[in-house]
C-alpha positions as CSV (number, residue, x, y, z in Angstrom):
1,X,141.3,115.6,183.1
2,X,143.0,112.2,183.2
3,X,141.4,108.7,184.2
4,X,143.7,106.0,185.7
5,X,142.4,102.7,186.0
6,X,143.8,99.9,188.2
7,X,142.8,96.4,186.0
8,X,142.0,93.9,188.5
9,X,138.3,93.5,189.8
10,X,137.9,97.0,187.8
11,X,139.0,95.7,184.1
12,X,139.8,92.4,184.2
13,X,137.7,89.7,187.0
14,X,139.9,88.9,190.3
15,X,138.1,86.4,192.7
16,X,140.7,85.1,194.5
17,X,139.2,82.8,197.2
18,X,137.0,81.2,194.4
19,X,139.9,80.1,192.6
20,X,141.1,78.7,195.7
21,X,138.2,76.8,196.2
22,X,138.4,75.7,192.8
23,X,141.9,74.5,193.0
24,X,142.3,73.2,196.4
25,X,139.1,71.4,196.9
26,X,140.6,68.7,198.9
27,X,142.0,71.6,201.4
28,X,139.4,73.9,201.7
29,X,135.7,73.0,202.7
30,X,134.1,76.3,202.9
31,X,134.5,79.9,201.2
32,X,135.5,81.3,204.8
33,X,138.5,79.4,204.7
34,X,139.4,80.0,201.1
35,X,139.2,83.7,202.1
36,X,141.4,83.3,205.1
37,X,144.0,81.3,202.3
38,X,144.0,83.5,199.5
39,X,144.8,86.4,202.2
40,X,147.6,84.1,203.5
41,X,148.7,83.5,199.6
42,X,148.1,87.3,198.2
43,X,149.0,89.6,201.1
44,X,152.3,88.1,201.6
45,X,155.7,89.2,200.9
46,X,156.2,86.5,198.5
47,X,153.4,87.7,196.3
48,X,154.4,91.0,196.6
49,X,158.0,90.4,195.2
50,X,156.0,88.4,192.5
51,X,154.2,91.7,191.7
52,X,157.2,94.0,192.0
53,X,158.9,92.2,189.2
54,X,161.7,91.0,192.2
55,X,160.7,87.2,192.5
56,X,159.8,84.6,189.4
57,X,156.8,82.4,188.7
58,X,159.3,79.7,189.8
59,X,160.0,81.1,192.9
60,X,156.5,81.8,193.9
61,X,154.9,78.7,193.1
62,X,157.5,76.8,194.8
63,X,157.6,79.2,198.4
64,X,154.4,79.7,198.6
65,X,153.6,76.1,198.2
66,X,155.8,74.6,200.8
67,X,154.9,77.9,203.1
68,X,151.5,76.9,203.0
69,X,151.8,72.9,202.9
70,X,149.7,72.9,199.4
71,X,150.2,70.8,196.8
72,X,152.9,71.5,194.3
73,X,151.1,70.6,191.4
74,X,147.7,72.6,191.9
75,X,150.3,75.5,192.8
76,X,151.4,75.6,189.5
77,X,148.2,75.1,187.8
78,X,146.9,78.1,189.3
79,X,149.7,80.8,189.5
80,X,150.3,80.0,185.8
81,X,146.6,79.9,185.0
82,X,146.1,83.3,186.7
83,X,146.6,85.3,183.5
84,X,144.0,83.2,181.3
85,X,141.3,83.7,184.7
86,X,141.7,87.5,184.3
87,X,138.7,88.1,181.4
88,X,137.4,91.1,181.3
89,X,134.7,92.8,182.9
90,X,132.1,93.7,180.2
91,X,130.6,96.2,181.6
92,X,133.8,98.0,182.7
93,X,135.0,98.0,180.1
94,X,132.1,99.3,178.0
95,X,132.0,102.7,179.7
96,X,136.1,102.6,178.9
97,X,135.1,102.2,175.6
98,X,132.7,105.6,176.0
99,X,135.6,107.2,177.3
100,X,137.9,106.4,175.1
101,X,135.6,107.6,172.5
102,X,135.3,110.6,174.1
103,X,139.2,111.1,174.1
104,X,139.1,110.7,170.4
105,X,136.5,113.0,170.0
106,X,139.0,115.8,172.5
107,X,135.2,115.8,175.2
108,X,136.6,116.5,178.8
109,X,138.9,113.6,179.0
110,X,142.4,114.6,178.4
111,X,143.8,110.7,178.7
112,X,143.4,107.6,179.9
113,X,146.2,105.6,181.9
114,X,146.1,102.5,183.7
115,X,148.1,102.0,186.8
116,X,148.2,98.4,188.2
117,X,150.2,95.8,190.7
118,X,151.0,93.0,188.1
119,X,153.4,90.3,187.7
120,X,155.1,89.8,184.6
121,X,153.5,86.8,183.0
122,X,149.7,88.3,183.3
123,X,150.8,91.8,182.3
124,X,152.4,90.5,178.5
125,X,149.2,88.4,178.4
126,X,146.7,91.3,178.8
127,X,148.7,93.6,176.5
128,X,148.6,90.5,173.6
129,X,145.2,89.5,174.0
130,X,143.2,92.6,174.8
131,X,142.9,95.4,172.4
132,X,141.2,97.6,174.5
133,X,144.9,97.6,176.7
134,X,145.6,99.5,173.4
135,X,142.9,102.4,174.1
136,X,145.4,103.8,177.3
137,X,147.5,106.5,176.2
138,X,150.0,105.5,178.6
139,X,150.4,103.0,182.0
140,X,152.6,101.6,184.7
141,X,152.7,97.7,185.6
142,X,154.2,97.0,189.1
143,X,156.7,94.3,188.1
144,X,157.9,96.8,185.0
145,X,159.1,99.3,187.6
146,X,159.6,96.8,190.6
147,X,157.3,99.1,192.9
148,X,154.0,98.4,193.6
149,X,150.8,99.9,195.7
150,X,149.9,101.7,197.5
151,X,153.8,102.8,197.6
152,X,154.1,106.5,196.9
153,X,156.9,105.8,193.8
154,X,155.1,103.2,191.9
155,X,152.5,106.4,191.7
156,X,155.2,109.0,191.1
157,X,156.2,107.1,188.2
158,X,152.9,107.4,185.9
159,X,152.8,110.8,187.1
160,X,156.4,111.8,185.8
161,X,156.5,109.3,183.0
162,X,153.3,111.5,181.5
163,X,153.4,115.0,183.1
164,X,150.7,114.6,185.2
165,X,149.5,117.1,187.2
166,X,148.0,115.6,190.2
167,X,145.2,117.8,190.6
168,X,143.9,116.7,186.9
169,X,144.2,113.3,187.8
170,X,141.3,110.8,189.1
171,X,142.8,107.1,190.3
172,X,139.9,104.4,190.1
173,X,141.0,101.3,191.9
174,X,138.8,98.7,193.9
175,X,140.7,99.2,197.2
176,X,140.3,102.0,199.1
177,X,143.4,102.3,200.8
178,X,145.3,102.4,197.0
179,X,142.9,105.2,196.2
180,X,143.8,106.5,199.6
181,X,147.4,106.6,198.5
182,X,147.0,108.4,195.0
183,X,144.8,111.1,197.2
184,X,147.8,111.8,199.2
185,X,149.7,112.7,196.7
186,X,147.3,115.0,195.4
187,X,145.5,113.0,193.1
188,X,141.5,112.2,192.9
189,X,140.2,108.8,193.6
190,X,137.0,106.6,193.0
191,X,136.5,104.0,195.1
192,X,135.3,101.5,192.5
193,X,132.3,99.1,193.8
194,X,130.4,98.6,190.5
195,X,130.5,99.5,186.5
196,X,126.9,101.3,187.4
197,X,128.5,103.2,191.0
198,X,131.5,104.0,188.6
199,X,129.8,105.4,185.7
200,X,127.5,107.8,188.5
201,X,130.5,109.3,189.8
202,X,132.4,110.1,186.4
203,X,128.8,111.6,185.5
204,X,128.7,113.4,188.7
205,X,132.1,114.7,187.9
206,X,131.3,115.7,184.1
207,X,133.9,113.1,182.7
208,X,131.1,110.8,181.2
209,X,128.7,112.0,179.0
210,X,125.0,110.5,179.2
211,X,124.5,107.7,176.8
């Protein structure tokens, strides 16, 4: 069976209204609004072409901060700190480190991918700094192939790029309407909440052995 793994808020922490709040404490007064703002910053078009690989860091920081009237400066304090906020998620990433030893030992997991929306800049950060980014057999990074989710292609890629056949192939990702996507295609999905709700249903499924 293969494991794909989205990274953020699975892998790697993603809180994106706190680091609103954190930057822009002059602008936002409450964690409602910094919700509303990081919904108006990440769910838009320009973030998007960020991801795909179709707009720069330059381009971003500068339309988003004159699209939103913030200031220029913070902007580019936090798009270009983005990367260093994304630490990993210990215990995430322990029961990757179960699975990857499974792999090695050739116990029910034929291999583990990761599949993830990801600009440039944070994706050659993870891959230097992390060794466990080494533990993947394989993976697909939106702005590498300019396609991201929940668009069919960005999915067909990792499954052509590695043979895989959909059927064998469980898609773990912290929205549901990504897992959604990978389903119809033919894959299996998790709904990730938690390393604990996670670790239950790869038991459930035989793909994690008991500790």
């Amino acid at each position: 069976m293969n494991l794909v793994f989205d990274f953020g808020a699975v892998l790697f922490t993603w809180k994106p209204a706190q680091l609103l709040l954190q930057t822009f404490p002059q602008q936002l007064q409450t964690p409602e609004e910094a919700k509303r703002l990081a919904h108006q910053m990440f769910a838009h078009p320009d973030w998007h072409a960020f991801d795909r690989g179709t707009l720069d860091v330059e381009a971003v920081i500068a339309q988003t901060a004159e699209r939103l009237a913030l200031p220029l400066q913070a902007m580019e304090t936090l798009v270009k700190g983005i990367g260093e906020r994304l630490t990993p998620m210990d215990d995430t990433v322990a029961l990757l480190a179960r699975l990857h030893r499974q792999r090695q030992a050739n116990q029910g997991i034929t291999a583990l991918y990761y599949l993830s929306n990801m600009p440039l800049p944070y994706a050659r950060l993870l891959e230097e700094r992390y060794d466990f980014v080494g533990w993947f057999d394989g993976g697909v990074f939106s702005a590498d192939v300019q396609h991201i989710k929940p668009e069919a292609a960005i999915y067909q890629v990792l499954q052509d790029r590695y043979a895989l056949e959909p059927a064998r192939t469980v898609f773990i990702d912290d929205l549901k309407h990504n897992v959604h996507a990978a389903q119809e295609l033919g894959w299996q999905g998790i709904h990730f909440e938690s390393a604990p709700q996670l670790q239950a249903e790869l038991e459930m499924l035989g793909l994690l052995y008991k500790a």
